[in-house]
C-alpha positions as CSV (number, residue, x, y, z in Angstrom):
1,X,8.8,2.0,-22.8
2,X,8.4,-1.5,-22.5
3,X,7.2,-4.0,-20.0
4,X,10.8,-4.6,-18.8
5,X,11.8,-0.8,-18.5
6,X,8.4,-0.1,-16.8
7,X,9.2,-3.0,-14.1
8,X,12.9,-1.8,-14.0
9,X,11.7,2.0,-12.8
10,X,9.1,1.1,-10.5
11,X,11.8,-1.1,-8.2
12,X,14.2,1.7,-8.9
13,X,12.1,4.1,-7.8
14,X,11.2,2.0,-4.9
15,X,15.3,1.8,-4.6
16,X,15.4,5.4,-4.4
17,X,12.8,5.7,-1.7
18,X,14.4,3.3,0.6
19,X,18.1,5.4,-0.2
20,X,16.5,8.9,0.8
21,X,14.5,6.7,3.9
22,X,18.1,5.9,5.0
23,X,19.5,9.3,4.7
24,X,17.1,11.1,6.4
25,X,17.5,8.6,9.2
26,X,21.8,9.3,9.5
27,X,20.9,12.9,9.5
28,X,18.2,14.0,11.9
29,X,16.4,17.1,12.5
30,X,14.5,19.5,10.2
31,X,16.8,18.5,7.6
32,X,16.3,14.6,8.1
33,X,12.4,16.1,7.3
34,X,13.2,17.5,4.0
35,X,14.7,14.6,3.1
36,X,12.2,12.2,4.2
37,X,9.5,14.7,2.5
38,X,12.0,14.0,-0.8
39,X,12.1,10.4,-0.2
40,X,8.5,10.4,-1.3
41,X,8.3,13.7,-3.7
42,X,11.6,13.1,-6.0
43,X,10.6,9.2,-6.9
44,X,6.9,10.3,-7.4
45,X,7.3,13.5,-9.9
46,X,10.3,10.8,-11.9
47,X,7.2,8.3,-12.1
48,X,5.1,10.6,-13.2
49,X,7.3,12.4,-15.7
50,X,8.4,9.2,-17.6
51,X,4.5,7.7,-17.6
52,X,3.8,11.4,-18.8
53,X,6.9,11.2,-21.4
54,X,6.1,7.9,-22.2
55,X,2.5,8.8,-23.2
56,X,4.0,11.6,-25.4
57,X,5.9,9.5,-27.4
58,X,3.4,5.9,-27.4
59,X,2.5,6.5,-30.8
60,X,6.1,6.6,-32.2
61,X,6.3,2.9,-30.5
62,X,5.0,0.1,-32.1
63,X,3.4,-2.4,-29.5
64,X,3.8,-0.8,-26.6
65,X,0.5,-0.5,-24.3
66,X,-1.0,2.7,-22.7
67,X,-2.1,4.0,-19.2
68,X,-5.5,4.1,-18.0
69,X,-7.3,7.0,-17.9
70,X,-9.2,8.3,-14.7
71,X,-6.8,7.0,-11.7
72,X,-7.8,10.3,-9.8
73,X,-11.6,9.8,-10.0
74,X,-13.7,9.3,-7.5
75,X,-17.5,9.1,-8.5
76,X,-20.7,8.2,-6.3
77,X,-20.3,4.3,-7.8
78,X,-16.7,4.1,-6.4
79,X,-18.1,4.8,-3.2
80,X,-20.9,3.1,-3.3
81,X,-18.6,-0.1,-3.9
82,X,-16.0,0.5,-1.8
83,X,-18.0,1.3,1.5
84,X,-18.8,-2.4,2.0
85,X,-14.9,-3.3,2.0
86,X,-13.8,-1.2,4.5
87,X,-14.2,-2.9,7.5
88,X,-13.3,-7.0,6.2
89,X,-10.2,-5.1,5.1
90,X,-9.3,-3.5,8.5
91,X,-10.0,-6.7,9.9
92,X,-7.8,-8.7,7.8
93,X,-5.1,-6.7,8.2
94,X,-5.5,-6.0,11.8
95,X,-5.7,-9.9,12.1
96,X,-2.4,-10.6,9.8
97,X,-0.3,-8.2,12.6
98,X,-1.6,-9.3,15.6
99,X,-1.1,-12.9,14.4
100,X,2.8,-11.5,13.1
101,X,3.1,-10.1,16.4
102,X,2.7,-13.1,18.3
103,X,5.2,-15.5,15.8
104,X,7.7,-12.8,16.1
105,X,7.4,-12.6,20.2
106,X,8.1,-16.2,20.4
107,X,11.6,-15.2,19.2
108,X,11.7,-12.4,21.6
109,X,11.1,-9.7,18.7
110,X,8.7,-6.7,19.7
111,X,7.2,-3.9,17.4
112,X,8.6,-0.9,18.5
113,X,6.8,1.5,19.9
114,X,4.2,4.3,18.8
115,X,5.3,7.5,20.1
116,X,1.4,8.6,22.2
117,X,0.7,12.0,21.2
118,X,-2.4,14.0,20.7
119,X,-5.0,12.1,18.7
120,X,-5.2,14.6,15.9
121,X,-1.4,14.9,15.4
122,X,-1.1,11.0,15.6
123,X,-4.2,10.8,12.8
124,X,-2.0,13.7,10.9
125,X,1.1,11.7,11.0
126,X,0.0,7.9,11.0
127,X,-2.7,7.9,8.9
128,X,-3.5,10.8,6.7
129,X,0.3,11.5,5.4
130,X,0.7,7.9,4.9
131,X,-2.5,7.3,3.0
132,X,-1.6,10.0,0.3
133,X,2.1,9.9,0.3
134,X,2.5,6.0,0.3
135,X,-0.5,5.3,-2.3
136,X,0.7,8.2,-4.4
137,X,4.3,6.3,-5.0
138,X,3.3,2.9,-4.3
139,X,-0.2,2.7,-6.1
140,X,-0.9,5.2,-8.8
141,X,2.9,4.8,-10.0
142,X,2.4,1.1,-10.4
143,X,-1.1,1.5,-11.9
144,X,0.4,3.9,-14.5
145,X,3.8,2.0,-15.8
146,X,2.9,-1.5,-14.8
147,X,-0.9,-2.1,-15.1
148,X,-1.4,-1.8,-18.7
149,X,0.8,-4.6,-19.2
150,X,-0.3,-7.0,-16.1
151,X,-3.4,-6.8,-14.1
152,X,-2.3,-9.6,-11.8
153,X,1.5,-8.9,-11.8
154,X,1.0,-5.2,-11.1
155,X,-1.2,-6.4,-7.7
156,X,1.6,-8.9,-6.4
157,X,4.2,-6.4,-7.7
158,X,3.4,-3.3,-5.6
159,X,2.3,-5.3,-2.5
160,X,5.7,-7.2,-2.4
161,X,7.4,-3.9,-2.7
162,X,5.1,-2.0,-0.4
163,X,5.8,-4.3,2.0
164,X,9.9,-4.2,1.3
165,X,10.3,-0.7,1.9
166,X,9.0,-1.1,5.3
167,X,11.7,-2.8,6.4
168,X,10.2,-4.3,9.5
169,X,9.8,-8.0,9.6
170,X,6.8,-6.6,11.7
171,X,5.3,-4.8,9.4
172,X,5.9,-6.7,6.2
173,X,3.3,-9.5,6.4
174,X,0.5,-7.2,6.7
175,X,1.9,-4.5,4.6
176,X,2.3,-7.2,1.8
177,X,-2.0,-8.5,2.9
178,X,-2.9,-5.0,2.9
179,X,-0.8,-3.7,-0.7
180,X,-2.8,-6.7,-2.7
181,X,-6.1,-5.9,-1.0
182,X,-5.6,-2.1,-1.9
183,X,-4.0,-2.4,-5.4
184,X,-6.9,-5.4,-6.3
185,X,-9.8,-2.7,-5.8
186,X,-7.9,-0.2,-7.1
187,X,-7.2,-1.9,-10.2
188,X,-11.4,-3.3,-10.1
189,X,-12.8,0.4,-9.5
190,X,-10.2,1.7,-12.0
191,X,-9.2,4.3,-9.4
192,X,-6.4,5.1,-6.7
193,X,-8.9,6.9,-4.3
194,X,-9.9,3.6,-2.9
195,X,-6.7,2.4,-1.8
196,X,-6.1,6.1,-0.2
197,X,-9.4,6.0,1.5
198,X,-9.1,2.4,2.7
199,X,-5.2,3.0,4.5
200,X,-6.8,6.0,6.0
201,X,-9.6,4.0,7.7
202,X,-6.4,1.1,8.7
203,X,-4.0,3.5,10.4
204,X,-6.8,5.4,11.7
205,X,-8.2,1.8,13.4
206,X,-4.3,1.4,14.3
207,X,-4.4,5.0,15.9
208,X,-7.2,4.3,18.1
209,X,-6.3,0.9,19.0
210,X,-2.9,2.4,20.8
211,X,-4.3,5.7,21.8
212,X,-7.5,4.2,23.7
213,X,-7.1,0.2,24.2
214,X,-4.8,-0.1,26.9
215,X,-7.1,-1.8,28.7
216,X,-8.9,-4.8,28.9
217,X,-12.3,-3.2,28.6
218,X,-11.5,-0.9,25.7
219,X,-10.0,-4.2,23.8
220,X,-13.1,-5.8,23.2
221,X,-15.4,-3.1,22.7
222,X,-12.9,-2.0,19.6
223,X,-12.8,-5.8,18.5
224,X,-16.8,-6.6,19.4
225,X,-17.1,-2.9,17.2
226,X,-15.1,-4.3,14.7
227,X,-16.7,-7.5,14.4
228,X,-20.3,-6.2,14.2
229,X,-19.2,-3.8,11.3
230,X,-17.6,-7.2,9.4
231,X,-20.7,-8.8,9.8
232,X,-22.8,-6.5,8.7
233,X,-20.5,-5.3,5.4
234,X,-20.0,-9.2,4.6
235,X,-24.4,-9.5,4.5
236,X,-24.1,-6.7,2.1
237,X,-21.3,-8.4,0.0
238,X,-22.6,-11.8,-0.1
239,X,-26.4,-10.3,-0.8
240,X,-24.2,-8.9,-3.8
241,X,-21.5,-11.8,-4.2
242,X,-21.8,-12.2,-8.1
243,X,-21.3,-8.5,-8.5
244,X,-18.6,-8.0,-6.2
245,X,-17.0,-11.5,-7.2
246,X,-16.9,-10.4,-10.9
247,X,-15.5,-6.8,-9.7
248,X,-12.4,-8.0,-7.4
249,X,-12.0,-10.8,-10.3
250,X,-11.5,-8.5,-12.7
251,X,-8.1,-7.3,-10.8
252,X,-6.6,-10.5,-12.5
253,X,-5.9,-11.4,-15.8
254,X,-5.0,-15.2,-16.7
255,X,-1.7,-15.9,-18.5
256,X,0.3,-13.2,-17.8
257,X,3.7,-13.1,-17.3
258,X,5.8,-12.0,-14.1
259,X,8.7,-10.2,-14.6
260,X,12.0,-9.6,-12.0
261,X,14.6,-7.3,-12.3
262,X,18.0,-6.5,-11.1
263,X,16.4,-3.5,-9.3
264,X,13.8,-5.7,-7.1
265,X,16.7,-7.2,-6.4
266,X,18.5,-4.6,-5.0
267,X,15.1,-3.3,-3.4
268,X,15.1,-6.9,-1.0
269,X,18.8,-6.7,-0.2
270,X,18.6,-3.3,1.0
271,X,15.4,-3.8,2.7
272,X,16.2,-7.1,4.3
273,X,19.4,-6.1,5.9
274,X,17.6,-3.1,7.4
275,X,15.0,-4.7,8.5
276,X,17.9,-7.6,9.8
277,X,19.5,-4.6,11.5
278,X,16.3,-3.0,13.4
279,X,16.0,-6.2,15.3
């Protein structure tokens, strides 16, 4: 497997994603489920069984790098890192939408609508699925076929295709903000749990602001809540700013080349015209 190949399968897997996406959406019911279920599962075990194939056979090929070990670790110094981030990353995120939002509503284009169920079904379904389904195929995938090649290119990489398979121009901006925030401390802590932990906490955010800010009131105190918890994490981080500067610097490696493939290309077409189409 080379560098190429191991660009090539992530955007065809991403290709694949978007194709079962689009299936599941002609057909409906329990069977548009399944599929949708597939859309993630099928692309996820083919990543996994070529990274697992391909670290069978890396000693038969001369040059060609090898995975990092540990993606599925999660250890009291992950934590311990990764609990000051939480709440600047919510907040940068939430920021990039609401400011997406309002570009888009000056062309008369409106997010559609959160169906407003029961709190713990909409945390089931808009935050916890996402969080381990979407970081499974969209993180750990990339982390295993891309990273040993490119620190920086498997960051932009992921995020820009992250962001293409939502196929929303209302949900690509931050999707793109919030795939290089989650694959950059991924990639620093040298784990995917982070970037699982950290989508959690932003749909989660997301959940709460539909399910309880409809008012003026509840607004602010979820921004005045949010804002004390930013100040408070960013104190910590800049009492700690060489450490954690040197950590999220090490997500980036100077020099190193991009690659694009036929398949991305493919991915944006298909994407854009959906995304053109659910205007």
């Amino acid at each position: 497997m080379t560098y190429t190949y191991a660009v090539k399968l992530v955007a065809l897997l991403d290709v694949a994603f978007i194709a079962f996406l689009i299936l599941s959406g002609y057909v409906g019911g329990w069977m548009g489920q399944i599929i949708y279920a597939l859309a993630f599962i099928i692309p996820l075990l083919a990543g996994i069984f070529c990274s697992e194939e391909f670290k069978r056979r890396r000693e038969e090929v001369a040059g060609v790098a090898e995975a990092p070990d540990g993606l599925l670790r999660f250890t009291p110094d992950i934590a311990g890192k990764l609990a000051p981030l939480a709440a600047p990353t919510v907040a940068i995120v939430f920021l990039t939408s609401l400011l997406t939002s309002l570009f888009l509503s000056l062309f008369g284009v409106t997010s559609a609508p959160v169906e407003n169920k029961g709190i713990v079904t909409m945390l089931i379904v808009h935050a916890l699925t996402p969080a381990v389904l979407e970081e499974a195929l969209f993180r750990y995938l990339p982390m295993k076929l891309i990273l040993p090649y490119s620190k920086r290119f498997c960051v932009f990489y992921s995020a820009f295709c992250f962001a293409m398979i939502h196929c929303n121009f209302s949900q690509m901006p931050y999707a793109f903000v919030a795939g290089v925030i989650f694959m950059m401390i991924d990639v620093a802590l040298g784990s995917v749990w982070p970037s699982v932990i950290l989508h959690f906490i932003n749909n989660a955010a997301s959940v709460i602001w539909i399910k309880y800010c409809g008012t003026l009131l509840a607004s602010w105190i979820f921004i005045g809540s949010l804002v004390v918890l930013v100040s408070v994490s960013l104190i910590f981080i800049f009492g700690k700013s060489r450490e954690y500067r040197e950590l999220l610097g090490s997500a980036f490696h100077k020099g190193e080349r991009a690659l694009y493939t036929p398949a991305l290309l493919a991915l944006v077409l298909m994407s854009v015209y959906l995304a053109v189409t659910n205007l």
